[in-house]
Residue frames relative to the residue before (quaternion, step in Angstrom):
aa qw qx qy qz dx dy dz
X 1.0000 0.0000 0.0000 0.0000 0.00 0.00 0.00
X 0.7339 0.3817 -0.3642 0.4279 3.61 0.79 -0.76
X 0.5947 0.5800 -0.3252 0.4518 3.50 0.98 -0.53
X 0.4611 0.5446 -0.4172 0.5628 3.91 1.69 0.08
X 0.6698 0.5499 -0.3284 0.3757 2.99 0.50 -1.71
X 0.6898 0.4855 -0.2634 0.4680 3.81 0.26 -1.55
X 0.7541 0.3676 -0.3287 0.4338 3.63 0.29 -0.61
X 0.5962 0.4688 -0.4290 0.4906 3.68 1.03 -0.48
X 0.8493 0.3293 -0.2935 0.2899 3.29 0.99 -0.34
X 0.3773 0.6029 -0.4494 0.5406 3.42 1.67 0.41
X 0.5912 0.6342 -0.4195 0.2689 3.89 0.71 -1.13
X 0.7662 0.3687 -0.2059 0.4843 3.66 0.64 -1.21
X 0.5831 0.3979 -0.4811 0.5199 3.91 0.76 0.77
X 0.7067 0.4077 -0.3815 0.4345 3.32 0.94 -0.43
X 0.3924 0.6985 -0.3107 0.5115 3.64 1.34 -0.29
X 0.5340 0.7478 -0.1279 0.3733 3.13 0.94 -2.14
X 0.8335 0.3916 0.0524 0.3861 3.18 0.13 -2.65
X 0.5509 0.6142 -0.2157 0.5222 3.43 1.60 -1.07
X 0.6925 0.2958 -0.2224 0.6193 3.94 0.49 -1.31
X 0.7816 0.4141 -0.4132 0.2166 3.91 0.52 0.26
X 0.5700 0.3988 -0.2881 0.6581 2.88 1.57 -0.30
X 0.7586 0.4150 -0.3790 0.3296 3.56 0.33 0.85
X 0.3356 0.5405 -0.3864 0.6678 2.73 2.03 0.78
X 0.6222 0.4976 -0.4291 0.4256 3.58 0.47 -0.76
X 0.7030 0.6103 -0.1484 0.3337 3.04 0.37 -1.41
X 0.6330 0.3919 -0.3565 0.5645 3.65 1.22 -0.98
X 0.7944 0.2168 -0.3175 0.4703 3.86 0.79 -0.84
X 0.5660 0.4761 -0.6428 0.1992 3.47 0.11 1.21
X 0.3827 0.7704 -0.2150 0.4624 3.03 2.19 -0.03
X 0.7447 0.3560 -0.1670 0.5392 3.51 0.86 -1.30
X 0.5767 0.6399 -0.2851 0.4203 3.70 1.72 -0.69
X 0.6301 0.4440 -0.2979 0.5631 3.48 1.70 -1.17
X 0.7112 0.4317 -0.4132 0.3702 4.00 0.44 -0.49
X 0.6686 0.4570 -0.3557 0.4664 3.33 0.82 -0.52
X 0.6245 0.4488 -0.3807 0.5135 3.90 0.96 -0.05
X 0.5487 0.4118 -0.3585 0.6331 4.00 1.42 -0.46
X 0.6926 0.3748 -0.4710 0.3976 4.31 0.06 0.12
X 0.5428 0.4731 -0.4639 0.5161 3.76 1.45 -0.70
X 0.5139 0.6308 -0.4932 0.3079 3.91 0.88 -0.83
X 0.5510 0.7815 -0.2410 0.1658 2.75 0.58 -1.60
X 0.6685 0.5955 -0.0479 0.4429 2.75 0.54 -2.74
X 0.8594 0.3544 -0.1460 0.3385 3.29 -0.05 -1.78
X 0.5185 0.5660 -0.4517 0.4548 3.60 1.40 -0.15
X 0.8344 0.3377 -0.2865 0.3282 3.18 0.84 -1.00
X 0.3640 0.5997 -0.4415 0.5594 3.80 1.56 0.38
X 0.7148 0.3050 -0.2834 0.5619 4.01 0.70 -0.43
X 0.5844 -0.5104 0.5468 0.3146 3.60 0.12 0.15
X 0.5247 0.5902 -0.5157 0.3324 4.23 0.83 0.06
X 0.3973 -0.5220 0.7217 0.2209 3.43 -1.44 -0.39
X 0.1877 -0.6509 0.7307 0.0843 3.68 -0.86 1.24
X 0.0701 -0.7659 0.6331 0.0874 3.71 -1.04 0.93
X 0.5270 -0.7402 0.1781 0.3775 3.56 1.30 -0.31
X 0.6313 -0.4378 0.0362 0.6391 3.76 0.95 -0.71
X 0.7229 0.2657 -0.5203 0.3688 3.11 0.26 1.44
X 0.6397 -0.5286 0.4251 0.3614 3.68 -0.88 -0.86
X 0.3186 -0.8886 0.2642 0.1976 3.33 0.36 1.10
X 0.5881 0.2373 -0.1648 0.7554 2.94 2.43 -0.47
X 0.3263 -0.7226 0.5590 0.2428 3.45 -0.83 1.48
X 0.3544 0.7997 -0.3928 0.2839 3.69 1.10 -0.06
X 0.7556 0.1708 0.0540 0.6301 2.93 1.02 -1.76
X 0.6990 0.5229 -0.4847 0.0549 3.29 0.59 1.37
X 0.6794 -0.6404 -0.0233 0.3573 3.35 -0.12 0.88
X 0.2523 -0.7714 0.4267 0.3990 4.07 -0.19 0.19
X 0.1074 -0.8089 0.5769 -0.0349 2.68 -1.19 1.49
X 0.0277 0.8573 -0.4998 0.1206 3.34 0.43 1.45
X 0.5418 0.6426 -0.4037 0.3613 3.53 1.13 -0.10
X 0.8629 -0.2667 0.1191 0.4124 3.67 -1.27 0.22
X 0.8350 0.3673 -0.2246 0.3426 3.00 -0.14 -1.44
X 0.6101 0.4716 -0.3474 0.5336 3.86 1.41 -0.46
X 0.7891 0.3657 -0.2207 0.4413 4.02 0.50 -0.47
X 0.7156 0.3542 -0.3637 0.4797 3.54 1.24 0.60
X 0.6935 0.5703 -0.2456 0.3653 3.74 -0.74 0.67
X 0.3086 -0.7207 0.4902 0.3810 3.64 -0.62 -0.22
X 0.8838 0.1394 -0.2225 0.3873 3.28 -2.12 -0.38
X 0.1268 -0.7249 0.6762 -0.0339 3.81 -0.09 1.26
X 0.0972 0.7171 -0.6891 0.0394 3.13 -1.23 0.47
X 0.2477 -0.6935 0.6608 0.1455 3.77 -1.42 0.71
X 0.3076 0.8221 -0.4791 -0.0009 2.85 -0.96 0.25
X 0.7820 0.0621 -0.2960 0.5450 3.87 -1.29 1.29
X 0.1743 -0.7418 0.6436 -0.0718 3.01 0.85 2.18
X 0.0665 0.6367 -0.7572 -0.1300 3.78 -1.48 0.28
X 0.0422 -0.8328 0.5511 -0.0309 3.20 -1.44 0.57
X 0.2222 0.7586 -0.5263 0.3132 3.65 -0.67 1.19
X 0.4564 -0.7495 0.4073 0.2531 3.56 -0.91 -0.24
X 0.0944 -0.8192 0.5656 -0.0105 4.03 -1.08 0.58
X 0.8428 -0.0643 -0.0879 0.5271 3.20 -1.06 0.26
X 0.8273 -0.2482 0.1547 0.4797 3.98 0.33 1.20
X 0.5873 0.5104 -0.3063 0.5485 4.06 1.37 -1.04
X 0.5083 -0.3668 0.6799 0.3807 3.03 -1.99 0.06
X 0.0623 -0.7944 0.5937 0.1123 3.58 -1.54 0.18
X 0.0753 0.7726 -0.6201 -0.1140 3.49 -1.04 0.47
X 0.2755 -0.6008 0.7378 0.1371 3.33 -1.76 0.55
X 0.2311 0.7197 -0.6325 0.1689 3.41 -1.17 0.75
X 0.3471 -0.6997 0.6015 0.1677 3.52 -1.22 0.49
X 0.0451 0.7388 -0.6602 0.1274 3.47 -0.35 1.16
X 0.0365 -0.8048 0.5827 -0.1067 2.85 -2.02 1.23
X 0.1704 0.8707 -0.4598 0.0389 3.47 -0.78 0.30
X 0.6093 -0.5875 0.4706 0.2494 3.85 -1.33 0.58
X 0.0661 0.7442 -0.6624 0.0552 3.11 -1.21 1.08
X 0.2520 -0.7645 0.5862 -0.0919 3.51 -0.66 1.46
X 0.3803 -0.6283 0.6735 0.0841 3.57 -1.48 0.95
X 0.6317 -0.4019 0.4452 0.4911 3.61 0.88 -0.77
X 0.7854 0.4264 -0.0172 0.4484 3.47 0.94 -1.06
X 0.7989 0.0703 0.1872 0.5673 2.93 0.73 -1.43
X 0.2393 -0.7864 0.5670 -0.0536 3.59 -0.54 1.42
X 0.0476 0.7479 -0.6609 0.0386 3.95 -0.82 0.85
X 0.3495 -0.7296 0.5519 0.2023 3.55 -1.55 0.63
X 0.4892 -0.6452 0.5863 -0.0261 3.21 -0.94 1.16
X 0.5519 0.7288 -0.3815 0.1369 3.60 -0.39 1.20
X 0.0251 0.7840 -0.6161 0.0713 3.70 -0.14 1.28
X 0.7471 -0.4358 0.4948 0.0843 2.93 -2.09 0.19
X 0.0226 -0.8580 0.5051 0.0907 4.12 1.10 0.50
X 0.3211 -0.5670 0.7554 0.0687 3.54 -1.71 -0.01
X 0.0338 -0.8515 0.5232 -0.0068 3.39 -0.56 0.76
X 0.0425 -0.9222 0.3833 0.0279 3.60 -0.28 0.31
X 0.1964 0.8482 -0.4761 0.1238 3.90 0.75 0.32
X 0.0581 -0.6098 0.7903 -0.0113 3.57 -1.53 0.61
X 0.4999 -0.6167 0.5831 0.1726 3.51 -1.71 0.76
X 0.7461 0.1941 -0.1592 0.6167 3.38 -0.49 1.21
X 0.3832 0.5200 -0.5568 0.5222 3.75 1.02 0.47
X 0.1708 0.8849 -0.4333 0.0110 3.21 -1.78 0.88
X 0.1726 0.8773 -0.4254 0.1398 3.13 0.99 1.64
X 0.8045 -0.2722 0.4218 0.3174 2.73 -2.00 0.57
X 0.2265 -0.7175 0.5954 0.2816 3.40 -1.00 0.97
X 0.1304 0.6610 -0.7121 0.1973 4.03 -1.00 0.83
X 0.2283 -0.6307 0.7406 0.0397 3.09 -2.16 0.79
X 0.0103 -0.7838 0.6179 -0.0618 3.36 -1.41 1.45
X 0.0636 0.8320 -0.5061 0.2181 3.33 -1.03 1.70
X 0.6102 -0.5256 0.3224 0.4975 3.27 -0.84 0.49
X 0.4485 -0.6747 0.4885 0.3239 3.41 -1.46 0.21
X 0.2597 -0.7491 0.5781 0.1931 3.53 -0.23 0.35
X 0.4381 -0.4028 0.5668 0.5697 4.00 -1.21 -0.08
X 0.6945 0.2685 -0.5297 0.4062 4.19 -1.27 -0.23
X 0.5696 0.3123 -0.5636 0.5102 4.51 0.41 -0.39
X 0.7633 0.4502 -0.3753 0.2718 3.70 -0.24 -1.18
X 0.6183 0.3341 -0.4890 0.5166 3.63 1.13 -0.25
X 0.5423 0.6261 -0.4627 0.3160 3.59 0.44 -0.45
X 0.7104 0.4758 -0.1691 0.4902 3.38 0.69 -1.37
X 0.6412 0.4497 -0.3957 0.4795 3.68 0.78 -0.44
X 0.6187 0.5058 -0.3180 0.5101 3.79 1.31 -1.11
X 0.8994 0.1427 -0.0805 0.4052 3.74 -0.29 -1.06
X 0.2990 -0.8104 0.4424 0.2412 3.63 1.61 -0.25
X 0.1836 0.7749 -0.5977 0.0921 3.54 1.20 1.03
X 0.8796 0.3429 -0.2845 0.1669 3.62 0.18 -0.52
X 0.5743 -0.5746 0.3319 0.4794 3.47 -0.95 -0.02
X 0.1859 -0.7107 0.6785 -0.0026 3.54 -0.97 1.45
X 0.2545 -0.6462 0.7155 0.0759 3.65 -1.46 1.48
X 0.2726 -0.7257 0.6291 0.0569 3.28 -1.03 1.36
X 0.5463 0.5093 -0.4495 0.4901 3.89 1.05 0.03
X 0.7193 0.3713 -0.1137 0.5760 3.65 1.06 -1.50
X 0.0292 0.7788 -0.6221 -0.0747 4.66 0.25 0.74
X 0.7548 0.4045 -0.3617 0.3685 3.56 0.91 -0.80
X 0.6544 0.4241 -0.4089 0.4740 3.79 1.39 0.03
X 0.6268 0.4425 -0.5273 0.3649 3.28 1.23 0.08
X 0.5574 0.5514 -0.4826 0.3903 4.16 1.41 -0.66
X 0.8466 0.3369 -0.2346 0.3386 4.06 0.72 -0.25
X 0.7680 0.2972 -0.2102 0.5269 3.09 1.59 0.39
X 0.0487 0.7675 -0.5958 -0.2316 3.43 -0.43 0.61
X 0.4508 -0.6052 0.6557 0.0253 3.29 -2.36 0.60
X 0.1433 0.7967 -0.5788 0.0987 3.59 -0.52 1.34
X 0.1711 0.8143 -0.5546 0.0068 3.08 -1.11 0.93
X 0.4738 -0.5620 0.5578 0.3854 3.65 -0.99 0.30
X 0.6967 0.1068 -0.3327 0.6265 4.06 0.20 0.43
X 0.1177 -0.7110 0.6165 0.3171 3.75 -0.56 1.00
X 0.5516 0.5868 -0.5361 0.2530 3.89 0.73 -1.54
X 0.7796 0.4806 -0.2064 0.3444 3.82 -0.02 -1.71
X 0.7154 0.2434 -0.4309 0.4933 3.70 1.09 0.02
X 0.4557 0.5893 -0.4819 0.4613 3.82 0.99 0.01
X 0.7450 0.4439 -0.2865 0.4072 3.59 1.12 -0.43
X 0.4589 0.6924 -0.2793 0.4816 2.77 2.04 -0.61
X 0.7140 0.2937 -0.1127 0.6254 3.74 0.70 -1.53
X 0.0427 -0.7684 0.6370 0.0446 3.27 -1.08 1.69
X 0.7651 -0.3480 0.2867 0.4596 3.39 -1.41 -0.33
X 0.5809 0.4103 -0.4337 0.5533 3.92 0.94 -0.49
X 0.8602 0.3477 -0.2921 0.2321 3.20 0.36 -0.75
X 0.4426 0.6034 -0.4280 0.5069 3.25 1.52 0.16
X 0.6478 0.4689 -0.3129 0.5125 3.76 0.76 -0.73
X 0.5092 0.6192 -0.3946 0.4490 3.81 0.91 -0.74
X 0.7532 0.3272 -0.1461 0.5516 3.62 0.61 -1.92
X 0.5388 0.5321 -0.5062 0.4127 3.82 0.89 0.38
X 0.7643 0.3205 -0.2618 0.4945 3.90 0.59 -0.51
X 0.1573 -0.9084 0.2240 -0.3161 3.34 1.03 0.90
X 0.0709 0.6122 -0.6963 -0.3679 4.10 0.20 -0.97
X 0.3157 -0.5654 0.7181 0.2550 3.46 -1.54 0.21
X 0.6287 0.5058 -0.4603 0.3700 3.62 0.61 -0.51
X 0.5645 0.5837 -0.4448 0.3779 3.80 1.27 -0.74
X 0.2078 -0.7964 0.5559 0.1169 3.67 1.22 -0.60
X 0.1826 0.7711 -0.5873 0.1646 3.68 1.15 1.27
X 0.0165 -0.6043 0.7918 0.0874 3.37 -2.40 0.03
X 0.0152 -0.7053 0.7087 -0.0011 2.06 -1.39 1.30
X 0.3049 -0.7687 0.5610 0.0392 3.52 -1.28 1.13
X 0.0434 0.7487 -0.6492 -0.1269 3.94 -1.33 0.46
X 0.2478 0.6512 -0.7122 -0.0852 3.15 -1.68 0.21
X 0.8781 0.0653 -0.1984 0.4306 3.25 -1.50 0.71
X 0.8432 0.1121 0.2049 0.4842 3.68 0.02 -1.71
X 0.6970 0.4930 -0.0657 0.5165 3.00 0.98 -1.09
X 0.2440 0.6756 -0.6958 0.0028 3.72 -1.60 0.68
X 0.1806 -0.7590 0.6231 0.0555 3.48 -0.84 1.49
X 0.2904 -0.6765 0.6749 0.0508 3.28 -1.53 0.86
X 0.1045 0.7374 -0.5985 0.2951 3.72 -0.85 0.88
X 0.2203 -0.4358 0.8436 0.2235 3.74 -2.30 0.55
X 0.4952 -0.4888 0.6902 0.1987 3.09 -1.75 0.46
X 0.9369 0.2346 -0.0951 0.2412 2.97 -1.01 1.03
X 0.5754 0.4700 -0.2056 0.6370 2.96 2.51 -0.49
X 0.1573 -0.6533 0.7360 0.0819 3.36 -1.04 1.20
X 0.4467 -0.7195 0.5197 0.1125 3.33 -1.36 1.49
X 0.4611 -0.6643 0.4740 0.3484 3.94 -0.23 1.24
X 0.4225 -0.7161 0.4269 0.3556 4.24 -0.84 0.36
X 0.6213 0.5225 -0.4630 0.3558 3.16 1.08 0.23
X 0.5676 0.6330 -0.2223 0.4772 3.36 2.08 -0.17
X 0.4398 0.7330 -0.4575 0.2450 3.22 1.80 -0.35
X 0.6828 0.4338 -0.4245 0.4068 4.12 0.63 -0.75
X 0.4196 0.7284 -0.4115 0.3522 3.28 0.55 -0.47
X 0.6377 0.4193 -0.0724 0.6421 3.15 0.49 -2.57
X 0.7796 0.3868 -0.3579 0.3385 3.45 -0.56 -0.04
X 0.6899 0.2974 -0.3653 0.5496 3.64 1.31 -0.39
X 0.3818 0.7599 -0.3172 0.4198 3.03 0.92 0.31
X 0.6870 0.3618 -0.1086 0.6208 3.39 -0.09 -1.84
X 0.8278 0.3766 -0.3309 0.2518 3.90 0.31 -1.12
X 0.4801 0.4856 -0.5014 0.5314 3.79 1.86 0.13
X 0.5614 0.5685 -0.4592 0.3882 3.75 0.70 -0.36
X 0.7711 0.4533 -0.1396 0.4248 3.17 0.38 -1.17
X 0.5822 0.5321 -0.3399 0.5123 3.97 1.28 -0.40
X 0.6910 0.4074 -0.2608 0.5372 3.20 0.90 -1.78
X 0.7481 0.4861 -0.3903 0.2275 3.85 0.17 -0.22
X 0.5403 0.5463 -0.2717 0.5795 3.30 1.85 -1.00
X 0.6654 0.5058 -0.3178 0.4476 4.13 0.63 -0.62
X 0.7515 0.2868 -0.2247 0.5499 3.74 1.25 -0.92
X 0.6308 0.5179 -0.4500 0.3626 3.29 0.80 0.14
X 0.4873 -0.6828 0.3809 0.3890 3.55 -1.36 -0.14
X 0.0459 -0.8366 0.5298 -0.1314 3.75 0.77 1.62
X 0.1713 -0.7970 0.5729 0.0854 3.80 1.04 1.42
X 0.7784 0.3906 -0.1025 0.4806 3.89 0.47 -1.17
X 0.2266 0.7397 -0.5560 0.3040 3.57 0.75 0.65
X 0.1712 -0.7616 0.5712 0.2535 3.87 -0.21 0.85
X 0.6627 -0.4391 0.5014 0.3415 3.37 -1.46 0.82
C-alpha cells in the first residue's frame, strides 16, 4: 500500500516534468524557425545565400580548427549564409555547443563571421578579451603570448597559439596598435587557421535584423587585420 501511495504520488511530477519540457521544446522549435525565415529575408537583402546548417559546397567551407569548434559536445550549425565581401569568401552562421563539468551542462551560442581565401595561410591562434581567471592564469603558468612593445594590448587581450614564433610574426606593431583602439565593451575574437579567420563575441547571437551591421563590421575587422598583419602567403 505505501509503495501505491509513493508512486501515485511521484506520477503527477513526473507527468508535471514531461508536459514541461515539452512545451519548451515545441517553443524552442517554433523560436528556431521563425529566427531561420528572418534569416532568410536578410540573406537575401545582402546578396548571401542561406544554405541552412551546413555548407552545400564543402569547398567553400570554412576550417574551423580553432577552439570553440573542437571542444564540447552536440555541435550544431545553423542559418549557414554564404557569399562574398571585401575580396574573401564569407560565411554567417550560428554555431553552438555543450560544455559540462560532470554535473552541470550549459549551452554555448553566438553568431560567427567567417572569412576564407585559397592560398591564405595563418597560424592557427585564438584572441580574446582577458577576463580576471585568463589574467590569473597567465600571471601563474604564462600560457599566453604577451607583446612587450604593445603592454596595454597585452593587459586586455590574451593570444594563444600552438606555433607561438609564426603568430608573433603574424601580430605586428600596426596591428597590435589597430587591436588596441578597439571597444573593449564589443568583447571581439578573432580566430585563424589555415584559410580561414572568423570574427565573433562569445556568447552573442546577432538579432537578423542586425545581420548587415554584423557583417560590415566583422568585414572592417577582418580587412584591417589581414592588411596589418604579417599574412606572407595571402593569395593574390
Amino acid at each position: 500500500m505505501l509503495a501505491v501511495l509513493l508512486i501515485s504520488d511521484w506520477l503527477p511530477w513526473t507527468a508535471g516534468g514531461i508536459l514541461v519540457s515539452s512545451i519548451w521544446i515545441a517553443i524552442s522549435a517554433a523560436r528556431a524557425r521563425k529566427r531561420s525565415r528572418a534569416f532568410s529575408a536578410s540573406a537575401l537583402e545582402m546578396g548571401l545565400a542561406l544554405e541552412g546548417g551546413t555548407w552545400s559546397d564543402p569547398r567553400k567551407a570554412p576550417h574551423l580548427n580553432t577552439t570553440p569548434f573542437t571542444k564540447g559536445s552536440a555541435k550544431t550549425f545553423r542559418n549557414v549564409m554564404t557569399g562574398s565581401s571585401i575580396g574573401l569568401h564569407v560565411s554567417l552562421f550560428d554555431y553552438s555547443y555543450v560544455v559540462s563539468d560532470g554535473r552541470n551542462s550549459r549551452t554555448c551560442a553566438q553568431t560567427v563571421a567567417s572569412f576564407s581565401k585559397t592560398g591564405m595561410q595563418l597560424p592557427e591562434f585564438q584572441m580574446g578579451p582577458k577576463g580576471l581567471l585568463q589574467k590569473f592564469g597567465d600571471a601563474l603558468f604564462h600560457a599566453n603570448i604577451n607583446f612587450d612593445s604593445h603592454a596595454d594590448f597585452s593587459r586586455r587581450y590574451q593570444v594563444r597559439s600552438p606555433t607561438q614564433e609564426k603568430t608573433r610574426e603574424l601580430f605586428t606593431g600596426s596591428l597590435l596598435s589597430f587591436l588596441e583602439g578597439l571597444d573593449p565593451k564589443q568583447e571581439w575574437r578573432l580566430e585563424g587557421s589555415e584559410e580561414t579567420l572568423i570574427v565573433y563575441r562569445a556568447g552573442k547571437r546577432v538579432k537578423p535584423e542586425d545581420l548587415r551591421v554584423f557583417l560590415d563590421e566583422t568585414a572592417r575587422l577582418a580587412s584591417s587585420f589581414l592588411s596589418l598583419g604579417n599574412c606572407k602567403r595571402l593569395a593574390a
